[in-house]
N, C-alpha and C positions, 0 to 999 in steps of 0.2 A: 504494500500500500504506500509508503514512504519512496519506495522509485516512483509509481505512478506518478504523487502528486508534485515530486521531482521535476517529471517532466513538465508536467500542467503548467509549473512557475515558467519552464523554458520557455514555452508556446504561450502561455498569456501570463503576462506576469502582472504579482499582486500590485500594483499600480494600476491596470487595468481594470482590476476588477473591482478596487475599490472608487476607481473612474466611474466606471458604469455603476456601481450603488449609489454613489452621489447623485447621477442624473435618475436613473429610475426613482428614487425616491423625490423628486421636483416635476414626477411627470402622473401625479395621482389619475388623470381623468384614462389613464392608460394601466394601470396595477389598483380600482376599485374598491376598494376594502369595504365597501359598504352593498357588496351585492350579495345575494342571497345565496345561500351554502348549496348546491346541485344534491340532488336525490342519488343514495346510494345505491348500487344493484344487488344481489345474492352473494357477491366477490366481494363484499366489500370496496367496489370502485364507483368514484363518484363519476355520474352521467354528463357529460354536454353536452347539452341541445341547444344553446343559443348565445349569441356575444357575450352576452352575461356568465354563461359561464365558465369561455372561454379567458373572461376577462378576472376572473373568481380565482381560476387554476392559475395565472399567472401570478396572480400578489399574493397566493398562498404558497405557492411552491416557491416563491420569492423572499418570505417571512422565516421557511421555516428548515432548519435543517435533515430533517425527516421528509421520505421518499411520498409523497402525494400521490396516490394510485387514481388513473384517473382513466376513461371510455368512452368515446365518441359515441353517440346516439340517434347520429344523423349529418347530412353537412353542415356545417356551419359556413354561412356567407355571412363573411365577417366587414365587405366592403362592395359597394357596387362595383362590377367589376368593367362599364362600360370605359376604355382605353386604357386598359390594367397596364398595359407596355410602357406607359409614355409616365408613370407615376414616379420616377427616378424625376421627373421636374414638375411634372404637376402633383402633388399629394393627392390621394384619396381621403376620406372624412374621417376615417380610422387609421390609427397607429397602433401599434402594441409593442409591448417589451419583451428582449428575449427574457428566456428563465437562464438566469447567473448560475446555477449549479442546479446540476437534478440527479436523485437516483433513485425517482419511482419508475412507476411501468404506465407511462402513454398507450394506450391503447387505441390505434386508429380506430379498427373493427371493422373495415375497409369503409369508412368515410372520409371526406375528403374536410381539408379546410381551405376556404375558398375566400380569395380578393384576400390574403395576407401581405401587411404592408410593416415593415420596422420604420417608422420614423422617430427614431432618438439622432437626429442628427444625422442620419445616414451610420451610425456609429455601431456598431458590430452587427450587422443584418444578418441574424440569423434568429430562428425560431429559439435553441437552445442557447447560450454560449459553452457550458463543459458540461457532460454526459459524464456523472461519475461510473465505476466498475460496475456498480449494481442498476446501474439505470437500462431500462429496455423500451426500445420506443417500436411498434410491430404494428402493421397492416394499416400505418398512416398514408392518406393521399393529402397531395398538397396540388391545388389550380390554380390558375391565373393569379400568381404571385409574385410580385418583384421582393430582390434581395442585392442591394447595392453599396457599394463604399466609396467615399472620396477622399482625397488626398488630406482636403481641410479638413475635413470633420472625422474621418477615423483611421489618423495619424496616431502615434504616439511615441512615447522614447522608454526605451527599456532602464534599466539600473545603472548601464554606462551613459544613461544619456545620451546614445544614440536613436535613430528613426525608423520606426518599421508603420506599415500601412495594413489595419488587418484584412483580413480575407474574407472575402464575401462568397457567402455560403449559404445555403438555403436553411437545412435541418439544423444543423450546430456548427461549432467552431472545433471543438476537443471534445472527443469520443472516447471514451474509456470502457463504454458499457456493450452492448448489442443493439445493433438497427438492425431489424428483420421484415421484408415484405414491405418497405416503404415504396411512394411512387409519386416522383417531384414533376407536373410540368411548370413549368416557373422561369422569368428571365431574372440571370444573374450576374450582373457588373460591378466588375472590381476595378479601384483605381489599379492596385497590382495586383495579386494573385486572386483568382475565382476558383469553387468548386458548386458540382450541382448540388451533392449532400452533408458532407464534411469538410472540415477547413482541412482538418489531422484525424486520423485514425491510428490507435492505439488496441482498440477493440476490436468487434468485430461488426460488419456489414452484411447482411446476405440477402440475395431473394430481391435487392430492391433494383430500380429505374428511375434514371433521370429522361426528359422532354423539354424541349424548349432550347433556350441561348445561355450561353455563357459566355463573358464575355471578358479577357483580364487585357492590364497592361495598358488601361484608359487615361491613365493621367500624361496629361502632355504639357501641362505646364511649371510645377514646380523645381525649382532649383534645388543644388545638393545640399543639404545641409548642413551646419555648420560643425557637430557631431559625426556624419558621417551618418550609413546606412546599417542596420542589424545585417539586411541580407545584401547579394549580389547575386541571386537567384530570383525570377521570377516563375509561377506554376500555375497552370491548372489543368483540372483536370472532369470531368463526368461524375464520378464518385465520387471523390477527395483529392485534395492539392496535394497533402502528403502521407504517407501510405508504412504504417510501422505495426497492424496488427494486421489482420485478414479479412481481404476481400472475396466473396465466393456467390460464385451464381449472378451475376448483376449486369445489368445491360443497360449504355448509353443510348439513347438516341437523336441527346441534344447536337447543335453544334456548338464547336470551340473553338475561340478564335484566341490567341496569344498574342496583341499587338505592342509596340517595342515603346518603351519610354525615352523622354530624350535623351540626346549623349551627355550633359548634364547628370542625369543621374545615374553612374557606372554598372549594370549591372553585367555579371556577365554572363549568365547561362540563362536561355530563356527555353521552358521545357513544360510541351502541356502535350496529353492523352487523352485516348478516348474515356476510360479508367480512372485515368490518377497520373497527376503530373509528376511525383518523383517516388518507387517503392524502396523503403529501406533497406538496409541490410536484415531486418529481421524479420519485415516484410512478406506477405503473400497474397497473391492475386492467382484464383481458380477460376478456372469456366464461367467465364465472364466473357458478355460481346460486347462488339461498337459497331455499332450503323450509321452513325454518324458523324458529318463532316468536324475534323481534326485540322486545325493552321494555328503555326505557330512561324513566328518568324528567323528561329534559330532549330528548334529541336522539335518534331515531331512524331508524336505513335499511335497506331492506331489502339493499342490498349495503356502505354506508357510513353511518358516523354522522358524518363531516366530510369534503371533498376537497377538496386543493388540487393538486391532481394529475391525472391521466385515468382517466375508466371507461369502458369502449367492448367492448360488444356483449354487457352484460349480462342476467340476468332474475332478478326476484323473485315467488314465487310463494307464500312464506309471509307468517301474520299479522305485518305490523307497527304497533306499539303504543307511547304514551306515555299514560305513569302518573303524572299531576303531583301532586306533592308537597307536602306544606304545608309553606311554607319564608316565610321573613321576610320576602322580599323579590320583586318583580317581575322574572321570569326569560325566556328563551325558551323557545318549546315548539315541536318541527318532530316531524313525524313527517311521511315522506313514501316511495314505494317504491320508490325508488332511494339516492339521497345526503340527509340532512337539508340538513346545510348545505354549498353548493358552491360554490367560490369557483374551479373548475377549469376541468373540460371532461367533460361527461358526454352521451356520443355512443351511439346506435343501442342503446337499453335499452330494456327492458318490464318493465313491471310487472304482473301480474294478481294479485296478492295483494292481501289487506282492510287498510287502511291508516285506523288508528282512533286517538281519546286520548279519554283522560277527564281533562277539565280544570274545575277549580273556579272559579279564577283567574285574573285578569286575564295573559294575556301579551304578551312585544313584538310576535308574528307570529301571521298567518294559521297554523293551527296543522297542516292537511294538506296533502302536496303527493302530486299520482301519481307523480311524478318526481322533480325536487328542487327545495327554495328555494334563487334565488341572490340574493335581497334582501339576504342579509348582505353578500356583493360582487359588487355588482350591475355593478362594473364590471371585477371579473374572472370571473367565474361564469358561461361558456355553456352552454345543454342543446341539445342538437339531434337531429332527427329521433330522438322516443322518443313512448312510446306507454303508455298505462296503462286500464286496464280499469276504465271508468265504473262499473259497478256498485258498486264496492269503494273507491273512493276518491272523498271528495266535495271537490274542490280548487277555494276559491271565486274565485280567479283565474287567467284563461289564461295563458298562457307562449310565448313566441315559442321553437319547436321541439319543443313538447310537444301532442301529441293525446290523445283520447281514441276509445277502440275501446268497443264494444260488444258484449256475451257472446255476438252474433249471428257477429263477428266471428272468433270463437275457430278457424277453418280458416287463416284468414291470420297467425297471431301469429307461426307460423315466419320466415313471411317479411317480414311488422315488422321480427322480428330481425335477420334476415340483409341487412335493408338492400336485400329486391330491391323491396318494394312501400314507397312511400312517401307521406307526404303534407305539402302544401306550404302554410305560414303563409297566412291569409288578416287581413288588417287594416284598418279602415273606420271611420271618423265618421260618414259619413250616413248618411241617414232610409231606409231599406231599405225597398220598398214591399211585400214580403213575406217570410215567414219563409226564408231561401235554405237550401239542401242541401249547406252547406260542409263538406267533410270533416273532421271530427276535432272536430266540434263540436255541439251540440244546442240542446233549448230552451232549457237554463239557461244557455248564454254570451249570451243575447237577453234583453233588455229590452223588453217591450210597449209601445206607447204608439196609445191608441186616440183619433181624432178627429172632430170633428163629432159629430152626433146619436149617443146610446148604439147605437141600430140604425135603420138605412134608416127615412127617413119621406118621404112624399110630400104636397107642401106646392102649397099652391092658392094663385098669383100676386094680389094684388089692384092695384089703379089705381096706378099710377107706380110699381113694383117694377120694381128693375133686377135684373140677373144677378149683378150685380157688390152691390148691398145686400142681396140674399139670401145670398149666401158670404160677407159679412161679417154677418150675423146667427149662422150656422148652423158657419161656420169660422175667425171671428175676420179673417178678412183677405177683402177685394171681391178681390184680385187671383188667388185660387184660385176662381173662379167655370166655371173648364175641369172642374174635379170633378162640376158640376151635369147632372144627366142629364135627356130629356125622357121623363116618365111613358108608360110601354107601347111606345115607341120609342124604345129608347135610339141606334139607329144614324141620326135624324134629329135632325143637332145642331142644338141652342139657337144663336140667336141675338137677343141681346140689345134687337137695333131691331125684331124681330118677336113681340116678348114680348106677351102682350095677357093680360089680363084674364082668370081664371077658369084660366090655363093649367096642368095637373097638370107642377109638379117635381119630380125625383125625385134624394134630397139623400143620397147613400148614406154609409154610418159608413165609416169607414177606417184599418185597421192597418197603423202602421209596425211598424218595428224600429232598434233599436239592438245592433250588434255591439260587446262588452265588448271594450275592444284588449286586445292583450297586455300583460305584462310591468306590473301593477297592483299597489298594495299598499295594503291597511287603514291607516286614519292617523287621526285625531282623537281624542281621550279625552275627548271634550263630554260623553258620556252615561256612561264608564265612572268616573271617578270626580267623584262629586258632593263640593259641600259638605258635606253632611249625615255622606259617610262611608259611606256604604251599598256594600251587597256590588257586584262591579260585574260584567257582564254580559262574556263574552268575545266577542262581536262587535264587528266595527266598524263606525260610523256612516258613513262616505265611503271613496269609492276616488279616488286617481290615479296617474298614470305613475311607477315607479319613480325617471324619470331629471326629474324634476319637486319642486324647493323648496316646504317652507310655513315659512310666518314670519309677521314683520311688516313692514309697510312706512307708511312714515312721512308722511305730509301731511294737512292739514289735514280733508280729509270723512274720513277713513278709523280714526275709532275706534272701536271696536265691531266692526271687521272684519279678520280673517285673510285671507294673502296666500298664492295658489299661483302660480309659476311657473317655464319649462321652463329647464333649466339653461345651455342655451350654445344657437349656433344648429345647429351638428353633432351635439348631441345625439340620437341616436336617430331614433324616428320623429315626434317633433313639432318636428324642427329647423325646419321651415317657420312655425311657431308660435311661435318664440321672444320675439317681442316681445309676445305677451300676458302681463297681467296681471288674474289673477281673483281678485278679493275675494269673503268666504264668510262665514257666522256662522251657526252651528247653536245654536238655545236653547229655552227653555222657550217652548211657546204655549198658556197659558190659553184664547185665545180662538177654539181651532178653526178651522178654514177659514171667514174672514172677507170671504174674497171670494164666497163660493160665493152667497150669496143672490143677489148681484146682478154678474155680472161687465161685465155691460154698463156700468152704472154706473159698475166699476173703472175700466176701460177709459177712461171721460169722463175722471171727475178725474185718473187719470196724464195725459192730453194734455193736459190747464189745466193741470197741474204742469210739465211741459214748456214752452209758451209759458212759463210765468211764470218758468223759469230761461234757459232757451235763447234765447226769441224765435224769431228767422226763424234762427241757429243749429244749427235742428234740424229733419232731415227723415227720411224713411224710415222712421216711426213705424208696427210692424208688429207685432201680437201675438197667441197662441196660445195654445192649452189643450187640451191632454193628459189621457190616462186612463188610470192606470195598472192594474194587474191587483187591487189591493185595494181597487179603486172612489179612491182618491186622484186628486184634479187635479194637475196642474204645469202652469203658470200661466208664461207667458212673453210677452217683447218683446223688439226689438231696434231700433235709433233709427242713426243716424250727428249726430255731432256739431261743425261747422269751428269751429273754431279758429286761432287765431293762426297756432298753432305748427303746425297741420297737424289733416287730420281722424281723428277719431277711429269706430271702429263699436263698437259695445256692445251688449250682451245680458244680459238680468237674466231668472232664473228662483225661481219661490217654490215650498215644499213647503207646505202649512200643516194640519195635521193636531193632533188632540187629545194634545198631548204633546208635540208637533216643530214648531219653526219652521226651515226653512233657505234660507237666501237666496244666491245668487250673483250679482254684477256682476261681469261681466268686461271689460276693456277694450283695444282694439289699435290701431296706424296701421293708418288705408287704404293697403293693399297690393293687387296682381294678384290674390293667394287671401285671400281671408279665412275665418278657422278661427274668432274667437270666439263665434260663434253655435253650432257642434255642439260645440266641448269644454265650454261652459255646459250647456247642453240638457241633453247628459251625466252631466255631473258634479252635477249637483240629480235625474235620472232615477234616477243609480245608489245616492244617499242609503238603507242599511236598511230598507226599509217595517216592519220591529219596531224602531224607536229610538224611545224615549220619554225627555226631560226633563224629571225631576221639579221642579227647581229651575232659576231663570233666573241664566244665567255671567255678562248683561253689566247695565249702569248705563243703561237706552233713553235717561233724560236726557242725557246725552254723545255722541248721536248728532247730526251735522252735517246744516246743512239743511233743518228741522222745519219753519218758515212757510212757508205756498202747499203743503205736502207732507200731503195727509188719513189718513195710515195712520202713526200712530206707533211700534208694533209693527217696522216696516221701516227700512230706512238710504232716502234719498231718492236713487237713483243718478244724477238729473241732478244733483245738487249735488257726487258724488264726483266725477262724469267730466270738469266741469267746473273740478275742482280738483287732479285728476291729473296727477302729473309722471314721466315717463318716468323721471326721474332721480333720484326720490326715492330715497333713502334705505333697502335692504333689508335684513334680518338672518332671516337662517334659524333654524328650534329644532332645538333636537341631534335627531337623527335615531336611535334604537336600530337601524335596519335597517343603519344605516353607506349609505344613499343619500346621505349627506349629503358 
């Protein structure tokens, strides 16, 4: 009991409420005391049936520290309700006071109360203010009711003497006790944070439904304070603003809107759901929906606008939306169909509602999720087995425990939900030799990459052609020469010692694929802010693994190039990879694809670049070229290189397109597996095909290794790998995702 009322002081503190005793006590034609005592029923609960004894219940349960049992007997129109909306500035004839503490048992009885208006100043509009433990409010309807706050009139300062603005909420303010089978339609306006039934939940909620508007984030006039602000959060949400006992069974259908205050007053997370604008860590939210539209101007969800807590066995099926704002500064932007930002546990959700933003401006994140981001705590944050409806949510990276369904699908969603049909993570680096049928996935988690001739050609042998110099003509490497087929019989294999003269081969084109792993995030600002200063584009130019560093690292070849690598060797799914490091540098290319006239050619001079740093050093010199789907090459090899210290294997891929250069070296011990050759491939495949650099980032003079090296546009990666030290020196850059 002593933690409870703990918190109660947190969330409204004894200042407040001896606020509000002062005013309720100067507001008698509103707390009665001279109406007549309502008739008991067989329960001992006193009946109301009319203003009077609504108005009876409130200055007794106001008087007295004992729980007031009390039962609806009908509706009560407590105000004419003709323009109920617009009474936030014109008052209705009645006001009434909330009850300052309760821990009887409200008994709606499925009646409603109808044309409820708080006029103490606009000053905690709610029916309740605190819901002790034992308080039970059950089968109340509330209609045509406004509940509103303003900046002037329900302000106040806490014990530091700082400024918070309370929460406009319909039922109560702090919940300690059971709301069961309530059902709010009501508009509710908060200067900053709104909720449709609770400000804070500590207790529990169930069974109930909000209807109607909410509406936070409405003051546009005030300056910062001289004290400074309690919070730097604004909330709301459907059920409750904030969310620290149990929500279960409950359905929004209002809308909510989160609109941004000035830049005057600092806030800086703005986070509203369909639900409940933030669940706590101790937190829970069950099978609960949202059908209704969700905007916020920084963080929206269709069931949460923040979790740090559990959501399990949710669905959202109304629009949700971010509105971004023009504000001074580089924000996040999440809109996603379950929780924006999750740092919890959000289990067996769906999502089939449209999940959109309108963004001008550059932000920290990938800006839609069908489920949720947990790039902000990537290392508390799990989704699992959820599911969100492809059409409506375009989410540019996969998630380990998130699918997508498709509107074919819509017979199954029930049982999505219910956890009896399920589908299970699929995850890969290799070269996939065609598009596979993995569930919960489609063309867009695949990357093309098409090889050898644009399409099938059939090629006439001449005098001393091997097998093995035709698939290095035709495929970059003699040792895929098993791809060559024999013209008009392909079930009569080639053989190389029987090749002769004149013979029709038949040299067919071939699609891989690349599957996009899970759990990815947008990262480079190459292309988003230039020198020049120019607008910047809200995409991002490269992806990698959440649980993967970039920085710098430090040794002698390595200037002009950025460093990625995977954080420990228990790390996730590339713990097996830990010891790679891949250098990267995205910049300006004047020069178009510079390989493309001649790649044969390429190909000679890297191998005299080779000898001339390696010598006999280096072998396994193997290289490739790629087709991407916008006609683009990607341009690869991959070498081993001994060493003193041990051999090394390496892979270098190029983009080089009118506007984009980006190069990756990656380098690793010879190990039992080796990974550096598919996370390169990768990681230059998955480069934007719309990134364009106007202006070049780096100084090419200061690149290491230039003599014996013909392509000065590039870093020369035998002189990096040969200068690389395990041990060098690494520094990460702050991370906004908090991966860091």
């Amino acid at each position: 009991m002593k933690e409870k009322r703990s918190r109660t002081r947190r969330v409204l503190s004894i200042a407040i409420l001896c606020a509000l005793c002062a005013v309720l006590s100067g507001y008698g034609i509103y707390m009665n005391r001279n109406n007549p005592v309502p008739k008991q029923d067989e329960d001992g609960y006193y009946l109301l049936r009319t203003k009077k004894d609504f108005a009876w219940f409130i200055s007794t349960a106001n008087d007295t520290d004992q729980g007031v049992n009390v039962r609806l007997a009908a509706d009560l129109v407590l105000n004419d309700t003709s323009g109920w909306e617009d009474w936030a500035d014109t008052h209705p004839d009645n006001g009434y006071a909330p009850v300052v503490k309760y821990s009887g048992h409200f008994d709606g009885n499925g009646y409603s109360l109808i044309g409820y208006h708080a006029r103490y100043k606009d000053w905690l509009a709610s029916i309740f203010t605190t819901l002790e433990e034992d308080a039970l409010i059950t089968n109340l309807h509330i209609r045509n009711s406004t509940f509103h706050t303003t900046y002037k009139d329900s302000s106040y300062t806490d014990s530091d003497g700082s400024t918070d603005v309370a929460t406009a909420s319909a039922l109560c303010h702090s919940n300690y006790g059971t709301i069961k089978g309530c059902d709010v339609e009501a508009k509710v306006s908060g200067a900053w944070s709104a909720a449709g039934i609770a400000a804070v939940n500590y207790g529990q909620i169930t069974d109930c439904r909000f209807a109607g508007s909410i509406d936070a984030g409405l003051d546009q006039t005030t300056e910062m304070p001289e004290n400074g602000l309690v919070t730097d959060t604004l909330y709301a949400g459907g059920i409750c603003r904030y969310n620290e006992g149990s929500i279960t069974n409950c359905i929004n259908e209002g809308t909510i809107t989160l609109h941004t205050l000035p830049d005057g007053l600092y806030i800086h997370t703005y986070a509203a759901g369909g639900i409940v604008g933030r669940v706590a860590k101790n937190g829970t939210v069950e099978a609960c929906q949202n059908t209704g539209k969700v905007e916020s101007v920084q963080l929206a969800g269709g069931i949460a606008g923040a979790s740090w807590g559990s959501i399990k066995g949710c669905a959202n099926s109304g629009n949700v939306h971010v509105e971004q704002a023009d504000r001074d500064y580089t924000e996040s932007l999440i809109c996603a169909g379950i929780c924006a930002s999750n740092g919890g546990t959000t289990d067996t959700c769906l999502n089939t509602g449209p999940v959109t933003i309108n963004q001008e401006f550059l932000s920290f994140y990938a800006p839609i999720y069908g489920i949720a981001c947990n790039t902000i705590n990537p290392s508390d944050g799990v989704t699992q087995n959820c599911y969100y409806l492809k059409e409506n949510a375009a989410q540019d990276y996969r998630q380990a425990g998130v699918y997508k369904l498709s509107a074919s699908d819509s017979a199954d969603f029930a049982a999505y939900l219910a956890g009896k049909k399920q589908i299970q993570d699929v995850d890969t680096w290799e070269l996939l030799t065609s598009l596979p049928d993995y569930p919960g996935t489609d063309r867009d988690d695949y990357i093309r990459l098409g090889f050898g001739p644009a399409k099938d050609i059939t090629y006439e042998s001449a005098p001393g052609d091997t097998l093995w110099d035709i698939a290095e003509r035709f495929y970059g490497q003699g040792r895929l020469y098993g791809l060559l087929e024999r013209a008009g019989n392909p079930e009569n294999a080639l053989s190389d010692n029987a090749l002769a003269p004149g013979e029709q081969i038949r040299i067919p084109h071939k699609d891989y694929y690349l599957l996009c792993p899970n759990d990815e995030e947008g990262f480079t600002w190459s292309y988003c802010r230039l020198p020049s200063g120019e607008s910047c584009p809200t995409r991002y130019a490269a992806a990698k693994p959440i649980d993967w560093y970039y920085g710098n690292m430090y040794f002698d070849a390595n200037a002009g190039l950025d460093t990625m690598w995977p954080k420990d060797k228990e790390a996730g799914q590339d713990a097996a990879a830990a010891d790679i490091r891949i250098f990267y540098r995205l910049d300006h290319n004047p020069d178009g694809d510079f390989f493309a006239n001649d790649w044969e050619a390429v190909q000679d001079s890297i191998r005299q670049s080779a000898k001339t740093y390696c010598k006999d050093a280096i072998d396994s010199l193997l290289f490739c070229r790629y087709t991407l789907d916008n006609g683009e090459s990607l341009y690869g090899y991959s070498f081993r290189l001994h060493r003193q210290d041990g051999t090394l294997k390496c892979a270098v891929f190029y983009r080089l397109n009118e506007g984009l250069l980006a190069e990756f070296i990656g380098v690793e011990p010879i190990t039992e597996d080796e990974h550096v050759l598919e996370r390169v491939r990768y990681l230059a495949a998955r480069i934007d095909n719309a990134c364009v650099i106007k202006e070049s980032q780096y100084d090419l003079e200061t690149f290491y290794g230039k003599e014996g090296w013909n392509f000065p546009q590039l870093h020369n990666p035998f002189a990096v790998a040969l200068k690389y030290s395990k041990d060098a020196e690494c520094s990460s850059y702050m991370l906004f995702t908090g991966a860091q």
